[in-house]
C-alpha positions in Angstrom: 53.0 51.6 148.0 53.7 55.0 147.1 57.0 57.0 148.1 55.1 59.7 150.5 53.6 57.1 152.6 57.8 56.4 153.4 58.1 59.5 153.6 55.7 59.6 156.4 56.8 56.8 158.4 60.5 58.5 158.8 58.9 61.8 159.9 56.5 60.3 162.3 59.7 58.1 163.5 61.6 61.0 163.5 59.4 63.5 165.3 57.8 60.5 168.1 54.6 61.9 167.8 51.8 61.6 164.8 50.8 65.2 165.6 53.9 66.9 165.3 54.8 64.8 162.2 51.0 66.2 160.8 52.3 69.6 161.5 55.2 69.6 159.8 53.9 67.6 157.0 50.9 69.8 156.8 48.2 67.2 157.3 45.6 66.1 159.3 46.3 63.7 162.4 43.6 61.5 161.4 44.8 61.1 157.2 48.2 61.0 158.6 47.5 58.0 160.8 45.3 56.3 158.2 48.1 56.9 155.5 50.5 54.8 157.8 47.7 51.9 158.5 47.4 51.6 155.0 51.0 51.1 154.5 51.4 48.6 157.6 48.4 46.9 156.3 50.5 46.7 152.8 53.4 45.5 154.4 51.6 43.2 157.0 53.6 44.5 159.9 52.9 47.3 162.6 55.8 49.5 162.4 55.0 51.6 165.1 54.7 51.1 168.7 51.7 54.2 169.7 51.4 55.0 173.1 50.1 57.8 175.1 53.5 59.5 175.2 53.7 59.1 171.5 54.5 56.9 168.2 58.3 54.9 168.2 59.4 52.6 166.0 58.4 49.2 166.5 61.3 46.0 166.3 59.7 45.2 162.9 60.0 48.9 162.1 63.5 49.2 162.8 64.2 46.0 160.6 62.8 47.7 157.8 64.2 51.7 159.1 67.7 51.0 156.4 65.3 49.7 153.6 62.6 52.6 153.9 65.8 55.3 154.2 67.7 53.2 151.2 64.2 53.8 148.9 63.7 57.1 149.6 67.3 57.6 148.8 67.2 56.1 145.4 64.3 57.8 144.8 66.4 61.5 145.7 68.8 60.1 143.3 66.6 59.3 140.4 64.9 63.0 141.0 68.5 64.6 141.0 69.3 62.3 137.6 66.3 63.6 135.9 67.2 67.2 137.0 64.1 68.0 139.2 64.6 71.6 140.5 62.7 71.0 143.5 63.3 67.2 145.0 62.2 66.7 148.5 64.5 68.3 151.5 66.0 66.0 153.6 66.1 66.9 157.4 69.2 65.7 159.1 68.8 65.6 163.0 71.7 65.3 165.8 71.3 64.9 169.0 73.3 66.8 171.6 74.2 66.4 175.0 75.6 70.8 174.5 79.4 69.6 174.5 81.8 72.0 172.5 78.7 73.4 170.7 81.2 76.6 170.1 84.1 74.7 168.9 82.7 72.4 166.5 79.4 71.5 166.0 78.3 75.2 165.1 81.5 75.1 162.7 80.2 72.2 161.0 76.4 73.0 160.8 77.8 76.5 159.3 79.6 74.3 156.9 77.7 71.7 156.2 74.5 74.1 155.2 76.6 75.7 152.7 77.2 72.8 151.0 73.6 71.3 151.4 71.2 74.2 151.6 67.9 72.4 150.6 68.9 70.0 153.7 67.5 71.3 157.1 70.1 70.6 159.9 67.5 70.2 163.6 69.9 70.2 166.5 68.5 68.8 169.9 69.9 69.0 173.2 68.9 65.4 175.0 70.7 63.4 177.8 73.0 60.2 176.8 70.4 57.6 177.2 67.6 59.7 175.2 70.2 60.2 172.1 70.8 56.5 172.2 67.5 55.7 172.5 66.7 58.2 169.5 69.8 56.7 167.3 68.1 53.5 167.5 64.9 54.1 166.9 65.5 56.6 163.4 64.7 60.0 165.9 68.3 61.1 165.4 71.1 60.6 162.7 74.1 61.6 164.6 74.3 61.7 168.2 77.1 63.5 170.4 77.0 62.7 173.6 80.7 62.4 176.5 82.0 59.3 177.6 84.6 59.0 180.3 87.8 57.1 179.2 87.4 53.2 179.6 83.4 53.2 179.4 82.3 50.5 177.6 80.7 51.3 173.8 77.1 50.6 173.8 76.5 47.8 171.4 74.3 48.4 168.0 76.3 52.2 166.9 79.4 53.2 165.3 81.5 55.4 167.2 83.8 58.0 166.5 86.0 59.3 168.9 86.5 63.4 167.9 88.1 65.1 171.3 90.0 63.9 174.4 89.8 66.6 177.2 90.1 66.5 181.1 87.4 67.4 183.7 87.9 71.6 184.6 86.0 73.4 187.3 84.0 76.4 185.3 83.5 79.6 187.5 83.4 83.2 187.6 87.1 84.9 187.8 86.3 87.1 190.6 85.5 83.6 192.4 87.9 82.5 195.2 88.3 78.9 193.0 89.7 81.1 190.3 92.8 81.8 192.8 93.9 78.0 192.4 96.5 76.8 189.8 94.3 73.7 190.0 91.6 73.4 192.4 91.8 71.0 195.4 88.7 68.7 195.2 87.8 69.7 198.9 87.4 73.2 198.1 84.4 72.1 195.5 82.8 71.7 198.9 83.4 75.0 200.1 80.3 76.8 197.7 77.5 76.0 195.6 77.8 73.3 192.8 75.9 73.3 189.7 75.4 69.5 189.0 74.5 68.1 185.7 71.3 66.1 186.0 71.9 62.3 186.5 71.8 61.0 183.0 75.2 63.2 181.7 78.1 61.9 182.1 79.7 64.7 184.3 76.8 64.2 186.9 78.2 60.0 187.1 82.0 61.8 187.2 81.5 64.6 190.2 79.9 62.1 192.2 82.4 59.7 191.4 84.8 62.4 192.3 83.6 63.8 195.7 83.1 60.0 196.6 80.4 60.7 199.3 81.3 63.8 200.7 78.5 66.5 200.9 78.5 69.2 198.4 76.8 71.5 198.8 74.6 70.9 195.2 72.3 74.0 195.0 71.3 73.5 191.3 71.2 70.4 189.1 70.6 71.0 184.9 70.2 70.2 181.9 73.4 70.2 179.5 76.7 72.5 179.6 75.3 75.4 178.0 72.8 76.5 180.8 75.5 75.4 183.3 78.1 78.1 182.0 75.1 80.3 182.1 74.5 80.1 185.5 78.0 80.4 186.5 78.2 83.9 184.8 75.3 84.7 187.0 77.4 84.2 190.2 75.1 81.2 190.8 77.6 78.9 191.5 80.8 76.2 190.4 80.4 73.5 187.9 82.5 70.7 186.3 82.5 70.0 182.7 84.7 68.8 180.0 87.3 71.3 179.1 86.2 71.1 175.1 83.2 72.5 176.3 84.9 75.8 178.2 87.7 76.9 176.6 86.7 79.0 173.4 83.2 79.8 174.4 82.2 83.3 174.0 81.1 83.9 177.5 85.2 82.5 178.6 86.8 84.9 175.9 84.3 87.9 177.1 85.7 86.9 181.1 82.7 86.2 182.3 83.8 82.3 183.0 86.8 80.6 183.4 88.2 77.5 184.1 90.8 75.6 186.5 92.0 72.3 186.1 90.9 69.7 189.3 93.9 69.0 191.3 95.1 65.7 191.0 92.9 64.4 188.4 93.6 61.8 185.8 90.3 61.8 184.3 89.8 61.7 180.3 86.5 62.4 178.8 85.8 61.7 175.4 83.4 63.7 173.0 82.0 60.9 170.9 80.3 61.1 167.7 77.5 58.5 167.7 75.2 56.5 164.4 73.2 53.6 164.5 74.7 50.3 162.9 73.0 50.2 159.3 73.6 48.5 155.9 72.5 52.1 154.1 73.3 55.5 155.6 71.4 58.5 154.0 74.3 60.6 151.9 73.2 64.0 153.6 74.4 62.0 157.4 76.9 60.4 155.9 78.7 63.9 154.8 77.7 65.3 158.2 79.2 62.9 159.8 82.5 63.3 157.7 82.4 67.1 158.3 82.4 66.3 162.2 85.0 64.1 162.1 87.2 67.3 159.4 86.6 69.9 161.9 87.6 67.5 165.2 91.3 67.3 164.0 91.4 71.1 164.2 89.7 71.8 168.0 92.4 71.9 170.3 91.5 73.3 173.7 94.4 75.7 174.3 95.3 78.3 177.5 95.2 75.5 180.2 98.0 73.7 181.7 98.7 70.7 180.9 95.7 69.8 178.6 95.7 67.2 175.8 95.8 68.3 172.2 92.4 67.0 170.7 93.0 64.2 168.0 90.5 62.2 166.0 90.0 58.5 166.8 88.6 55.6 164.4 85.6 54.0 164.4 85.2 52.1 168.2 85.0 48.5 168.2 82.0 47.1 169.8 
C-alpha cells in the first residue's frame, strides 16, 4: 500500500468522478482507476460505488473514510517533523447553500488562507440534501446549509448552530413592498416571487407561509446569491434569511433592501454542518473553529426588531 494510492481514493471521493479526480491529479483515467483496483484488491473491499453519473464512496468505503484521512494525516505530520519544504496540500471543501456568504464565510476563507496558504479552500454552492449527501460520503468537509427553528437534526453530523435570523422579504427600494414597515403576507401576492428551488429551506418556508394561496412565482433558483441578483434587476420579490441581506454589498450600494414579514415568528438557523468521525483532518478542524470565531461577531443590524446572532453548541442528535 503506498500513501498516493490514499491519496487517490479521497480525491476521487472528493471530486465524484474518476475523470475529474485524473485531471486534477494529472493522470490518466485508465492508471487512475487501475491505481484504485489495486488498492481495493489490497484491501479486499470495493470502496467505491461507479456508476454512470459518477464514483461515490461505497458503505465499506465510508467505514474506512476516518482511517484513510487519519493515515494521510500522520503521514503530513511526519513530513512537517522532518521539515519537508514542500508536503502535499490539503484541499478543504465546504459546501454552501450561499447563506451570509458576505458576512462570514468570505471573512473566514480570507482568514483561514492566511493562516494555511499551502491549503486550497474549494467553496460549492449545493442544495441541503446534496451537502448532506456530500458530508457523508467524504465530498465535502464543512457543510452550511439553513434550518428553520424546531427541524429535527439529521442523524450521523455534528452541528453547530452559528446565526439565528428571521425570514425578510428582499426587494428593490423603489418597489411598492419597500413602503411597508413590515410587509403583509397578502401583498407577496400582489407581484412576482422569486422562489428558491424545492430543496432550500426558504422554498419549504414561503410555501409553508402563503399556505396555498397562489403566488404569482415567476422565477424559481438556485441559492440566495442569484436571488438578490435578480431582485436588483427589477425581476421580482424574494424571501430569505435576514443574515443573508443585511450587509451584502448590493443592500449597502441601494440596490436591495429588505422588510421584515408582518406577523412572523419564524427563526432560521445558519448551521454549520461535519460528518460524525473518530479523526477529523486539522486543516477542517481549524476551519471549522474559524466559522464558529467569526459567528459570534455577525449581527444583522438596521432592521426592526431582529435577533442579535449568537453561537450555539454542538446539536444533540
Amino acid at each position: 500500500m503506498r500513501t498516493e494510492q490514499l491519496e487517490y481514493i479521497t480525491a476521487v471521493t472528493r471530486l465524484g468522478s474518476l475523470r475529474r479526480a485524473a485531471e486534477e491529479l494529472r493522470l490518466s483515467q485508465p492508471a487512475l482507476s487501475e491505481t484504485v483496483r489495486n488498492l481495493e484488491r489490497e484491501l479486499g473491499v470495493d470502496l467505491l460505488e461507479r456508476k454512470r453519473s459518477g464514483a461515490t464512496m461505497s458503505s465499506s468505503g465510508r467505514e474506512l473514510l476516518p482511517h484513510i484521512v487519519e493515515v494521510l494525516e500522520a503521514v503530513d505530520r511526519l513530513r512537517a517533523a522532518a521539515g519537508e519544504q514542500h508536503r502535499i496540500s490539503r484541499m478543504v471543501r465546504v459546501g454552501t447553500v450561499n447563506a451570509a456568504t458576505v458576512p462570514l464565510l468570505l471573512p473566514v476563507v480570507r482568514e483561514f488562507r492566511a493562516a494555511h496558504p499551502v491549503t486550497q479552500v474549494e467553496v460549492v454552492a449545493a442544495q441541503q440534501t446534496d451537502i448532506h449527501r456530500g458530508l457523508l460520503e467524504g465530498g465535502f468537509d464543512l457543510g452550511l446549509v439553513n434550518q428553520l427553528e424546531g427541524d429535527d437534526q439529521p442523524a450521523g453530523f455534528e452541528s453547530t448552530e452559528l446565526l439565528r435570523g428571521r425570514p425578510v422579504v428582499c426587494v428593490r427600494p423603489d418597489s411598492a413592498l419597500a413602503a411597508y414597515d413590515a410587509v403583509p403576507v397578502a401583498r407577496l401576492l400582489d407581484g412576482p416571487l422569486i422562489a428558491m428551488r424545492s430543496g432550500y429551506v426558504m422554498h419549504r418556508f414561503v410555501h409553508r407561509l402563503l399556505d396555498g394561496r397562489g403566488a404569482s412565482f415567476a422565477y424559481s433558483t438556485d441559492g440566495a446569491e442569484l436571488g438578490k441578483l435578480m431582485v436588483a434587476e427589477g425581476l421580482g420579490a424574494t424571501v430569505l434569511p435576514d443574515f443573508s441581506v443585511v450587509g451584502d454589498p448590493l443592500e449597502r450600494r441601494g440596490a436591495i433592501t429588505c422588510r421584515p414579514i408582518a406577523g412572523d415568528t419564524t427563526q432560521v438557523l445558519l448551521m454549520l454542518r461535519r460528518r460524525r468521525a473518530d479523526s477529523v483532518p486539522q486543516a477542517a478542524q481549524d476551519l471549522h473553529e474559524a466559522f464558529v470565531r467569526h459567528a459570534r461577531h455577525v449581527s444583522p443590524i438596521g432592521l426592526p426588531s431582529l435577533r442579535t446572532t449568537h453561537k450555539g453548541e454542538m446539536g444533540a442528535e
